[in-house]
C-alpha positions in Angstrom: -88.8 122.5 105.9 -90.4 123.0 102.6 -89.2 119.6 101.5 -91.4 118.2 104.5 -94.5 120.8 103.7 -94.3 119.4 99.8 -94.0 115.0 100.9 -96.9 115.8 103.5 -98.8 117.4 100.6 -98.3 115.1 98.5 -99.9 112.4 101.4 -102.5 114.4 101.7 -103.2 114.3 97.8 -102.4 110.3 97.3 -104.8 109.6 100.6 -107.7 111.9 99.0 -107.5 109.8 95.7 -107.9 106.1 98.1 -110.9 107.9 99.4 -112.4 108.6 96.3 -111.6 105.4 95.4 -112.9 104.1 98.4 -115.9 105.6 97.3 -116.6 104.0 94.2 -115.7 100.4 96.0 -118.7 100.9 98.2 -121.1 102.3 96.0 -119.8 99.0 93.5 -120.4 97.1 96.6 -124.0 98.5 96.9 -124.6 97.4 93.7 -123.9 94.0 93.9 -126.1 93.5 97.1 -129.4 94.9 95.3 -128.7 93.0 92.4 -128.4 89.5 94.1 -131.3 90.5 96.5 -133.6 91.4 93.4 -132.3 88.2 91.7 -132.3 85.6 95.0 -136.4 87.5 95.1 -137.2 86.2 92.0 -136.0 82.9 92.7 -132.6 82.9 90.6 -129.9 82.0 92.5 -127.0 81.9 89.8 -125.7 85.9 90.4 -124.9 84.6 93.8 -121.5 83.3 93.6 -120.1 85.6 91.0 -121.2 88.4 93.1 -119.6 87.0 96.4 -116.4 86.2 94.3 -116.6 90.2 93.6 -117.2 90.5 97.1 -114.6 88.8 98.5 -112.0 90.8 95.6 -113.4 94.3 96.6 -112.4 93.1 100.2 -109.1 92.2 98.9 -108.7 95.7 97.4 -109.8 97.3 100.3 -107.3 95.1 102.6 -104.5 96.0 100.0 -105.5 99.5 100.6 -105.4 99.9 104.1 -101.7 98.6 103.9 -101.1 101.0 102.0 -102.3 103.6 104.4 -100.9 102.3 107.5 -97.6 102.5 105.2 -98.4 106.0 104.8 -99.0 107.0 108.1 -95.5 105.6 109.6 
């Protein structure tokens, strides 16, 4: 019983810390998306694939992640 209480804790920690985690991804993701719009305003269109190439790794991460969860669940 208290082996169970301390492996679900410890769940409940390691999914808290992908949250948080989460959490910086999006607001990293946020970032990118007002930088290329200021930059594609101005008429410079160089940030643009860099920034999709960022994109496309932070949906990598989060893909990874979710794995990871779904591991967690089961």
């Amino acid at each position: 019983m208290k082996v169970e209480f301390e492996r679900r804790r410890q769940k409940a920690v390691v999914f808290v810390a992908l949250l948080l985690f989460q959490l910086l991804l999006v607001f990293l993701q946020i970032w990118l998306f007002v930088m290329v719009l200021e930059h594609l305003i101005a008429g410079n269109y160089e940030p643009a694939v860099p920034a999709a190439l960022a994109s496309l790794g932070i949906m990598g991460i989060n893909i990874w992640m979710l794995r990871g969860v779904m591991r967690l669940t089961a």
